[in-house]
TORVOTI-12290 format. One record per residue: residue in one letter; x, y, z of N, C-alpha, C in turn. Coordinates in steps of 0.001 Angstrom, whole numbers, plus 500000, padded with zeros to 6 digits. Example, Ala and Ser with C-alpha at 12.3 -4.5 7.8 and 13.67 -1.06 7.14 Angstrom:
// TORVOTI-12290
A513190494310507800512300495500507800513200496700507800;S512850497750507080513670498940507140512900500030507870;
END
This chain:
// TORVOTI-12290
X715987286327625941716719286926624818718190287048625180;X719236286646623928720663286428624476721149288139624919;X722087288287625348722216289500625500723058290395624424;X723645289123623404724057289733622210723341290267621413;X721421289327621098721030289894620279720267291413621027;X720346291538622255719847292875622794720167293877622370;X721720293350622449723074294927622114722754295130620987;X722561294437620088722705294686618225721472295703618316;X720341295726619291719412296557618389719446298165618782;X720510297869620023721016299312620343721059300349619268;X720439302068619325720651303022618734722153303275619054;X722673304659618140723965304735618428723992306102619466;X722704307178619226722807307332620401723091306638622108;X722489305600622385722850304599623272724032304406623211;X725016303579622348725781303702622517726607304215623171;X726526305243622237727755307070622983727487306873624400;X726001306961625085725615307049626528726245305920627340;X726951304782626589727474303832627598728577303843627422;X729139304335625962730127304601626034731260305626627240;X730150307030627335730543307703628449730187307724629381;X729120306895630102728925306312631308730410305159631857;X730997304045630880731506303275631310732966304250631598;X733762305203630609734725306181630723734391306775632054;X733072307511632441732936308548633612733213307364634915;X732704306195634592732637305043635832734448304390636020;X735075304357634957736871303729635362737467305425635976;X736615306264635024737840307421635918737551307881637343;X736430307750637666735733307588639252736210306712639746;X736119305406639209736786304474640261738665304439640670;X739174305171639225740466305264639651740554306410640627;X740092307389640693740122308573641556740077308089643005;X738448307394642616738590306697644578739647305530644875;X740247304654644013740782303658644406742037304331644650;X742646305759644163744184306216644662743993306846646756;X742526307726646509742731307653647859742165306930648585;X741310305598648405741494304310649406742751303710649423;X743740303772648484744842303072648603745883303544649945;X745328305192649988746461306084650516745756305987651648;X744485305906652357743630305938653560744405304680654081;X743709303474653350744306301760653959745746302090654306;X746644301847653229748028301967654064748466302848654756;X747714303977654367747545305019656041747721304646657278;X745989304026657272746120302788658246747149301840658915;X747653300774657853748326300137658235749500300367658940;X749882301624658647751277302270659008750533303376660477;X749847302927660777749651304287661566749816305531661336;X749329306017660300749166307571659903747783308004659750;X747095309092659102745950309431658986745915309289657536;X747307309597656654746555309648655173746012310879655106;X745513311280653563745023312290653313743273312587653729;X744018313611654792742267313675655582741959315296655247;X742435316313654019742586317700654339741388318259653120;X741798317688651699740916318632651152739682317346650666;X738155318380650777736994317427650717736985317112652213;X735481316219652388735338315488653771735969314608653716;X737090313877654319737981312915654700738653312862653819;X739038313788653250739872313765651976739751313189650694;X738168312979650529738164312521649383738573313074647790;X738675314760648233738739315417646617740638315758646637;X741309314909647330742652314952647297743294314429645510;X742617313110645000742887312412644468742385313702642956;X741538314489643361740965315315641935742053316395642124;X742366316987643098743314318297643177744663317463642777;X744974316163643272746290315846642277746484315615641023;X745301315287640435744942315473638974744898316543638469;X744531317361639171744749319135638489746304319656638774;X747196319492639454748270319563639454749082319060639005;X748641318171638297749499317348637181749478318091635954;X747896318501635830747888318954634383748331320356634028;X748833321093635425749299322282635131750808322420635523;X751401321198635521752735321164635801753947321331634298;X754994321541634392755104322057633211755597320550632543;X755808320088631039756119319057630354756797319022629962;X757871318413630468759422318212630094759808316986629370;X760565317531628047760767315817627027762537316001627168;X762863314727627659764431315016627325765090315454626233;X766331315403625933767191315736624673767341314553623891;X767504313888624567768101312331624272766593311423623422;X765713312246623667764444311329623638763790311208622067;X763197310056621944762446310485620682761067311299620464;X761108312012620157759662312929620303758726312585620094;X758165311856618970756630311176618589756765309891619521;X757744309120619573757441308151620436757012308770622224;X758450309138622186757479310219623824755921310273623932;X755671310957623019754525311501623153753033310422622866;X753330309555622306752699308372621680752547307383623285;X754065307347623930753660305827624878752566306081625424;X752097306994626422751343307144627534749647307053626979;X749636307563625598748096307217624818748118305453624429;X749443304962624025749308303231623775749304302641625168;X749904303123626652749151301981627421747652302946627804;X747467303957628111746200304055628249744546303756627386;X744952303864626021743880303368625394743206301980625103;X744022300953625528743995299478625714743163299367626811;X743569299945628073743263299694629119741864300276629393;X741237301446628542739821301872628551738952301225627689;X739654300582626672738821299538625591738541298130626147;X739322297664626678739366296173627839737839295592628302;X737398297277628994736358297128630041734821297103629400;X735238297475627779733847297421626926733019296166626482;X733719294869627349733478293344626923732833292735628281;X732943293806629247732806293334630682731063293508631019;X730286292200631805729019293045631884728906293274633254;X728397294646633144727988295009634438726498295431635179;X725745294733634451724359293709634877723780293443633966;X722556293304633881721346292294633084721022293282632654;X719976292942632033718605293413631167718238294583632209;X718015296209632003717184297411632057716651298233631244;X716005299186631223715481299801630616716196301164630816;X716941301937629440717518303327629498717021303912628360;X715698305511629073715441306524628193714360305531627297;X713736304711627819712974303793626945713000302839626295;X714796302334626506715094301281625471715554300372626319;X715214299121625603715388298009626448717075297475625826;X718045297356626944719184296904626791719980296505627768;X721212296156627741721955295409628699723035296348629383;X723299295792630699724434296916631543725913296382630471;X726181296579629328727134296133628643727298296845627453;X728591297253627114728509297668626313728737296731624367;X729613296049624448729728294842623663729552293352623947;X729435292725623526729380290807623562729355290506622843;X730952289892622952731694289203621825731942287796621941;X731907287010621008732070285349621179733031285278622198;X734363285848622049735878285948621988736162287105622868;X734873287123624105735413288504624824736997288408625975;X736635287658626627737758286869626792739065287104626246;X738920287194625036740580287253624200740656288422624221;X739837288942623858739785291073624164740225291393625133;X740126291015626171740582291369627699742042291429627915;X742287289893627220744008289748627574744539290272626217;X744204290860624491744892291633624054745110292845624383;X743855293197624715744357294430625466745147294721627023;X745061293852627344745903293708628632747355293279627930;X747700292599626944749197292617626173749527293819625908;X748382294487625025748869295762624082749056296849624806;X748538296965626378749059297947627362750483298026627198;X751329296803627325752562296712627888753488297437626168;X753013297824625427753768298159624340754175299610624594;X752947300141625404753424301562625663754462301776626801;X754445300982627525755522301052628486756705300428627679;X756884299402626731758219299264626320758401300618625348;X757957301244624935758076302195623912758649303511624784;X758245303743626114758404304647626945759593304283627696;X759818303501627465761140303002628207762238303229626830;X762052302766626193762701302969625055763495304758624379;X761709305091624282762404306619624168762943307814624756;X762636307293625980763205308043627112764613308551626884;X765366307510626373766597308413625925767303307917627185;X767249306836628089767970306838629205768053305513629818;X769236305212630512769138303398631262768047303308632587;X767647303957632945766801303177633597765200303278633701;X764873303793632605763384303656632267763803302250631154;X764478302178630502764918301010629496764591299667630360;X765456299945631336765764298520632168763929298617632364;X763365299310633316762108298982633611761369298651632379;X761251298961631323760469298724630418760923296850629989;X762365296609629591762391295417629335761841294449630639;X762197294958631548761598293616632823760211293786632569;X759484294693632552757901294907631919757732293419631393;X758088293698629890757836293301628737757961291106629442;X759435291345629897759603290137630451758597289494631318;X758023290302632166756917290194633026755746290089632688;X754908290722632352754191290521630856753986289431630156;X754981289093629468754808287274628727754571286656629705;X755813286012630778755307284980631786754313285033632364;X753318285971632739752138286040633489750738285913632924;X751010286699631384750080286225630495749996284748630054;X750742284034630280750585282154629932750138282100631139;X750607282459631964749341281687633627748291281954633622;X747824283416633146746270284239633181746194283274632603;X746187283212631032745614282536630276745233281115630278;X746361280604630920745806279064631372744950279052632275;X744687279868632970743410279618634370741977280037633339;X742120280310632489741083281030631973740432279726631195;X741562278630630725740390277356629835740381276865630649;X740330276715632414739568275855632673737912276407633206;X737604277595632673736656278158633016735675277945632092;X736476278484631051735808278606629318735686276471629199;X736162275541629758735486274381629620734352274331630459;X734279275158631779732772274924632582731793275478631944;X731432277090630883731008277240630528730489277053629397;X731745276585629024731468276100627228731209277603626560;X732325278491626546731643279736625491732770280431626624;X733532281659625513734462282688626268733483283646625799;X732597284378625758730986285172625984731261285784627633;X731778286875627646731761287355629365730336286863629971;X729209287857629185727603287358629539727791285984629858;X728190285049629055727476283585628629728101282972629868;X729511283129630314730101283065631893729165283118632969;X728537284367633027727979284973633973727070284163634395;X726022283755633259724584283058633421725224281885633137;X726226281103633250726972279789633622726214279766635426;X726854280981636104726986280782637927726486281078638303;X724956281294637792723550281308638315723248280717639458;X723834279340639451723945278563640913725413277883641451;X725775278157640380727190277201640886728501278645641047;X728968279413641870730322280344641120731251279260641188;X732524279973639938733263279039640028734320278687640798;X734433280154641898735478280094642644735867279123643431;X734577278263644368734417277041644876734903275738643877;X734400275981642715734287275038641305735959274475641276;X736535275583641225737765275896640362738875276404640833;X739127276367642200739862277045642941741336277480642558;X741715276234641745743367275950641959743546277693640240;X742188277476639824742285278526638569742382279858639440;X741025280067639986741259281158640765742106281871641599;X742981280872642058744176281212642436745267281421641761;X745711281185640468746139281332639507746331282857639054;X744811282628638997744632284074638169744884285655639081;X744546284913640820744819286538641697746209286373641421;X747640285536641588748925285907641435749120286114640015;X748129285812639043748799286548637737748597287847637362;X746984288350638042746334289649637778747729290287638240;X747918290001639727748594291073640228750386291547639552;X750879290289638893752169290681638170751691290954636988;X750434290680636161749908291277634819750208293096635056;X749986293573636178749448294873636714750883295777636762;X751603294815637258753327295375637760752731296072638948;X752114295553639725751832296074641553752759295343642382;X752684295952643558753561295442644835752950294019645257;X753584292581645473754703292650645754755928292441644004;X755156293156642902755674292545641662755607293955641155;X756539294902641417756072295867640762757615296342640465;X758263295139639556759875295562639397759787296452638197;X758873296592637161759463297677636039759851299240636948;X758971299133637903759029300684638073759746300583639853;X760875299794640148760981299547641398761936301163641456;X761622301980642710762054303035643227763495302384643715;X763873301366644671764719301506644912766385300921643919;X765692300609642929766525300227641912766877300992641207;X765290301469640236765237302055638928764408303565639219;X764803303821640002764510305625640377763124305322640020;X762652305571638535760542305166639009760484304370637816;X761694303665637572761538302887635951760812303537634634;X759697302760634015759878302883632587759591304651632795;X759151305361633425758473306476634049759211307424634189;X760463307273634161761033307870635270761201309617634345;X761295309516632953761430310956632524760394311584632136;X759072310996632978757626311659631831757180312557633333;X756051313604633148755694314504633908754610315366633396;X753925315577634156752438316758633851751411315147633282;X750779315796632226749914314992631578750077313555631474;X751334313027630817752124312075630298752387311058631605;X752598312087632151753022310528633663751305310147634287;X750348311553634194749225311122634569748097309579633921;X748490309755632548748400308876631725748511307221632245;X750020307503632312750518306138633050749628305572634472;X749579306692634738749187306399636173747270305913635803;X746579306836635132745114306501635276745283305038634315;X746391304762632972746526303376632254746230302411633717;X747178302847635082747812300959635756746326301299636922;X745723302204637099744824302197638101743029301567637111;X742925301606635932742195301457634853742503299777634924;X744128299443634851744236297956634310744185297034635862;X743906297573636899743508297012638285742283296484637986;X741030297890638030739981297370637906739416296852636641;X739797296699635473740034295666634158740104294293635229;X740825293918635546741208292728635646740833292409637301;X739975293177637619739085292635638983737851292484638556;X737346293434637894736243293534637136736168291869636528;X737285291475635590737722289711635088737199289353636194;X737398289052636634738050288306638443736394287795638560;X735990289008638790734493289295639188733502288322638009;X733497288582637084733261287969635978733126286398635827;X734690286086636367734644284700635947734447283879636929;X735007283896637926735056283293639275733923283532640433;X733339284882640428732324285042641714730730286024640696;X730575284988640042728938285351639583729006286461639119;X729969287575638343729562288406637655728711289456638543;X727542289645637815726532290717638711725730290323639479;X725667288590639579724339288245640524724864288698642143;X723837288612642670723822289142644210724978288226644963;X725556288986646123726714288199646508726581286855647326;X725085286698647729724785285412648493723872284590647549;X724522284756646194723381283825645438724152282523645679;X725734282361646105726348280774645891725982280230647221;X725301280752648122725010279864649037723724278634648561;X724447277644648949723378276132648796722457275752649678;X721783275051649183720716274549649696719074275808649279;X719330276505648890718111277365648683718680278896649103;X718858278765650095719761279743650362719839281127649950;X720367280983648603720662282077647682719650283161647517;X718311282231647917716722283053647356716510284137648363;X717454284756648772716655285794649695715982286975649309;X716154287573648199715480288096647548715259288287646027;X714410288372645995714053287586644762714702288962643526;X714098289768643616714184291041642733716013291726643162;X716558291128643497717974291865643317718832291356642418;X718627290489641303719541290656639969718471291248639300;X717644291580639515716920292794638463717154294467638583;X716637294948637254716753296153637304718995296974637400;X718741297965638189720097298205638357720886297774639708;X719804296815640512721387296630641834722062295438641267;X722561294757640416723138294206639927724768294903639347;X724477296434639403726013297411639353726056297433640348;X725218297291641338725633297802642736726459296722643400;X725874295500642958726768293778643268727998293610642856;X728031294044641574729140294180640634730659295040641255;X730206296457641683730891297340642122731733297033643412;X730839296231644284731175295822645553732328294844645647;X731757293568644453732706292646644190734028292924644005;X734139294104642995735310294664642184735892295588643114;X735272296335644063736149296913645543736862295787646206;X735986294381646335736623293507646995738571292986646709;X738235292567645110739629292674644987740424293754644791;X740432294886644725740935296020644418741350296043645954;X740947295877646775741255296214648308742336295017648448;X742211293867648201743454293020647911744962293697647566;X744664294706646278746078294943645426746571296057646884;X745567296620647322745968297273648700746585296859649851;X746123295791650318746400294888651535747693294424650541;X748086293772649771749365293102649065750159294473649114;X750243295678648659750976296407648974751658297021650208;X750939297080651134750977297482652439751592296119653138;X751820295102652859752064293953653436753362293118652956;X753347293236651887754694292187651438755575293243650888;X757105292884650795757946293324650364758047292729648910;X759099293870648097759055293423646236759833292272646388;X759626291585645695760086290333644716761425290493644102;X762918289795644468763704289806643467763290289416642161;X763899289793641211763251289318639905764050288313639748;X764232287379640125764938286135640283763945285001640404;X763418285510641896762155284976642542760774285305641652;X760649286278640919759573286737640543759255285315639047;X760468285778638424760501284883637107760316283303637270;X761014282792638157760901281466639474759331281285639467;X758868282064639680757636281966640334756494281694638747;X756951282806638411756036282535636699756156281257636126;X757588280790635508757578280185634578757432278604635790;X758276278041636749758184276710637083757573277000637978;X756581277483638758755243277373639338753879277380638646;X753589278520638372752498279153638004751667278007636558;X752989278282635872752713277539634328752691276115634345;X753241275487635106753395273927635092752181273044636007;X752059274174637073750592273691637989749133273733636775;X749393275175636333748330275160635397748188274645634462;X749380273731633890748742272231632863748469271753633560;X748684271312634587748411269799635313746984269991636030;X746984271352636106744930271662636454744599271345635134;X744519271583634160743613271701633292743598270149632486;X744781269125632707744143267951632275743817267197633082;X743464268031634730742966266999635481741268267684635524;X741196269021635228739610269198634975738957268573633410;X739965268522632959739551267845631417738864265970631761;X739877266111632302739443264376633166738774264729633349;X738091264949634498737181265137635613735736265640634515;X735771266591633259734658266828632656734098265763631783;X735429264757631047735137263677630439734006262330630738;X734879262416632393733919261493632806732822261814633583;X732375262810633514731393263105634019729830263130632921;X730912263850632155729941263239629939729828262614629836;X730594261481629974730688260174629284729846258837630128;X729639259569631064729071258633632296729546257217632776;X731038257156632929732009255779632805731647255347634234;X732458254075634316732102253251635639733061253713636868;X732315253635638107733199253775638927734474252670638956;X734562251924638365736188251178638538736990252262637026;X736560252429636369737480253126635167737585254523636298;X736942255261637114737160256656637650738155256151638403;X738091255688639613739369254993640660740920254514639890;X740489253807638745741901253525637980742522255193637646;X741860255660636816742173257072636534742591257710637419;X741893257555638603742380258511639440744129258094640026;X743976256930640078745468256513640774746142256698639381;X746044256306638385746773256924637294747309258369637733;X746484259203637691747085260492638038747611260569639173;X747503260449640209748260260197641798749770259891641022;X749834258650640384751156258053640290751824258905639179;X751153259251638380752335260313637513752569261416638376;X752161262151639159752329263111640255753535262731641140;X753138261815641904754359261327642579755452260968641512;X755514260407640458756999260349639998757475261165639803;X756833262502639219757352263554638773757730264550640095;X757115264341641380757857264935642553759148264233642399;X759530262917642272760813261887642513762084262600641701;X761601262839640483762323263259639258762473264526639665;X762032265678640353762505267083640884763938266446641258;X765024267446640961766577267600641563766181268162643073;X766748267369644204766494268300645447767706269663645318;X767362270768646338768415271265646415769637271151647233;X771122271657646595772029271092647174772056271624648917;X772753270562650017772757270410651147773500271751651434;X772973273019652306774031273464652897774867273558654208;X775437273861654569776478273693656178775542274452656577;X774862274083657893774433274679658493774812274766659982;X776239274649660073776848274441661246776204276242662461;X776067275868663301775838277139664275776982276701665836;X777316277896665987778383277930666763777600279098667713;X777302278615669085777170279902669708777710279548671549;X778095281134671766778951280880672326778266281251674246;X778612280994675216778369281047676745776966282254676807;X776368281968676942775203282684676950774765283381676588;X774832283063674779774440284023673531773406283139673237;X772099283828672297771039282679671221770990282865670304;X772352283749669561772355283768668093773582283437667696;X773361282648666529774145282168665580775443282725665353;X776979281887665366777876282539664916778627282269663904;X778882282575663270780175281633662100780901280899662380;X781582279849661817782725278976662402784048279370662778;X784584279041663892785469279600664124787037279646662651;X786400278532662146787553278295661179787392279124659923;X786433280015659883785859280589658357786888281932658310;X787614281225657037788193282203656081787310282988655317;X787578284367655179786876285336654338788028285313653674;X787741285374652171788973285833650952788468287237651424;X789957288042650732790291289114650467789638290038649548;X789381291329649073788733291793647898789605292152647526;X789360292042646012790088291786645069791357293288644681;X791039294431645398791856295395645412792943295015646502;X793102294138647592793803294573648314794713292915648208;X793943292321647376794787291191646732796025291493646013;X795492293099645039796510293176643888797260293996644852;X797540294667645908797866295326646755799019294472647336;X798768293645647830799500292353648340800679291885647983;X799844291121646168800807290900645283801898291780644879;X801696292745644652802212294315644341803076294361645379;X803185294193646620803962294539648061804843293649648105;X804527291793647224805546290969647491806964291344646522;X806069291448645261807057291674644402808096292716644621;X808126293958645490809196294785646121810371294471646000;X811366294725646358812813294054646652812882294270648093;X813310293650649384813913293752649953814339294850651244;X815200295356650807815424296947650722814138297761651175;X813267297939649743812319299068650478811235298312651574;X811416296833651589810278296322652670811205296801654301;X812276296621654112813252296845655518813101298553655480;X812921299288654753812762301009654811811693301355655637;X810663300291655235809195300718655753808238301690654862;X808844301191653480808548302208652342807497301223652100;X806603300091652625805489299588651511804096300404651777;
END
């Protein structure tokens, strides 16, 4: 039975129950994913991290949530009031609706009724994911906006900028998936990689999609709307108590959204994590995509990349947005046509069942448009790379002949000193 027609016969009691099961399950996982974030780079830095309230500090992440909500709520002068108050519900409510397309196992039985770890399945779940992953970013331009101030503005427009370019890369890694499966159906994905995941399948997508998740997200090393050392905390920077909490459970919500994806499309969804091993392999036990350890597969997976956005933080430095935009539009986007009409190839003839001399022509066909189009790249221009070093130094010096111009105050300074008369230069009056 498909798992669409399962859901339809759902009561609406049911419903509600998955409804607030899947809510109680993103705000748990954001709770633990702030203090694994703060434990790991703990770690990395040699500190302890929060080890004080709870056993190992786990109820740190709930006592900062209660101190948020009793902090007092300050709206600027400058600000618009309904919009204020509006951003932090438009990116957070996107980002809790996202996860209602996602499945997070098979067929069980709840309170007597037979139904699926899912709450919707939609033809078009897929497109749900990334509108609501767009329609997040409205509340941050809106919050940037009403803030009443330049540098939540600035963060909000680089957002917005950030945002488009990354959504054409997500999105392109995503048809070459939706061609393996034939159906954007999250479910219909899932029971696609029964034996095959696609991460092996599809790599050049999967890779795609971890550098787009992570600038979709605005995380480190891409986390310019809200860069501290620029933009004090960007689009953010005038909200507090409730309102900034908002923001914060929206970008920890739109992590696991889009690992949860990850999980989904690329590594088998809920089946067990050694089902892609070949040769038989996979069968080690038979009864673990049944019943409920299939959340338990699920959960693990979705720690997996979530511990990524961790390790990327703790590890790389931010991105000029120079480099960042560089990276979107003539990397990201141009590789990902050239994947997707070489998996389009590659599915054609595999349908069509053509001869091995038409596959070999094809293939050097593509080789040779590849190479011309490396030819046709502009190299970049040559620079001096003269090094001068001197009696038993090993670093680099400037040329002895290098003029530094002047800055431009002590130019007009100069000029100003020639024009004098005479007289007061012989006084010692300049």
């Amino acid at each position: 039975m498909k798992t669409a027609d399962l859901l339809a016969d759902d009561p609406i009691w049911l419903i509600i129950i998955k409804v607030v099961g899947i809510f109680v399950y993103l705000v748990v996982f954001t709770l633990f994913m702030i203090w694994l974030e703060r434990r790991v780079v703990g770690r990395m830095q040699h500190r302890p991290g929060p080890n004080r309230v709870g056993p190992f500090g786990l109820l740190q992440s709930l006592a900062d949530g209660l101190k948020l909500a009793f902090k007092e709520d300050i709206r600027p002068v400058l600000a618009d009031k309904w919009v204020f108050f509006l951003a932090p519900v438009v990116s957070a409510v996107p980002a809790l609706l996202a996860f209602s397309v996602i499945p997070l196992g098979g067929e069980v039985t709840m309170f007597g009724e037979r139904t699926a770890l899912q709450l919707a399945d939609l033809p078009v779940g897929l497109l749900v994911v990334l509108a609501c992953s767009s329609l997040g970013v409205y509340g941050i331009v809106l919050a940037g906006w009403a803030s009443g101030s330049p540098y939540p503005l600035l963060g909000a427009l680089r957002s917005a900028a950030q945002v488009i370019s990354y959504e054409i890369a997500m999105g392109l890694s995503i048809v070459a998936v939706v061609m393996y499966s034939g159906s954007m159906s999250t479910s219909d994905i899932v029971l696609a990689q029964k034996d095959n995941w696609f991460f092996y399948l599809l790599p050049l997508s999967f890779l795609i999609y971890l550098v787009s998740m992570v600038g979709e997200t605005n995380r480190a090393p891409f986390d310019l709307a809200e860069a501290e050392s620029e933009l004090v905390g960007g689009f953010h920077t005038e909200y507090s108590s409730l309102k900034f909490a908002l923001f914060f459970l929206a970008e920890y919500i739109n992590m696991v959204t889009v690992s949860g994806l990850a999980t989904t499309m690329f590594f088998g969804g809920w089946y067990a994590p050694w089902r892609f091993l070949p040769f038989g392999l996979g069968e080690v036990w038979a009864g673990a995509d049944t019943g409920w350890w299939p959340l338990l597969w699920f959960t693990l997976k979705t720690l997996g990349f979530l511990f990524l956005f961790i390790w990327l933080r703790g590890t790389l430095p931010r991105f000029r947005y120079d480099q960042f935009m560089k990276l979107g539009w003539k990397v990201l986007v141009p590789v990902s046509l050239v994947w997707i009409l070489g998996v389009t190839a590659v599915r054609v003839m595999q349908r069509e069942e053509l001869s091995t001399t038409f596959k070999l022509v094809a293939v050097l066909i593509g080789v040779t448009v590849i190479v011309l189009i490396s030819f046709l790249i502009p190299d970049r221009p040559e620079r001096d790379t003269t090094i001068v070093r001197t009696a038993g130094s090993d670093y680099p010096l400037p040329p002895p002949d290098l003029r530094v111009p002047a800055a431009p105050k002590r130019r007009l300074a100069a000029a100003a000193t020639a024009k004098l008369p005479s007289a007061t230069k012989e006084d010692g009056d300049v």
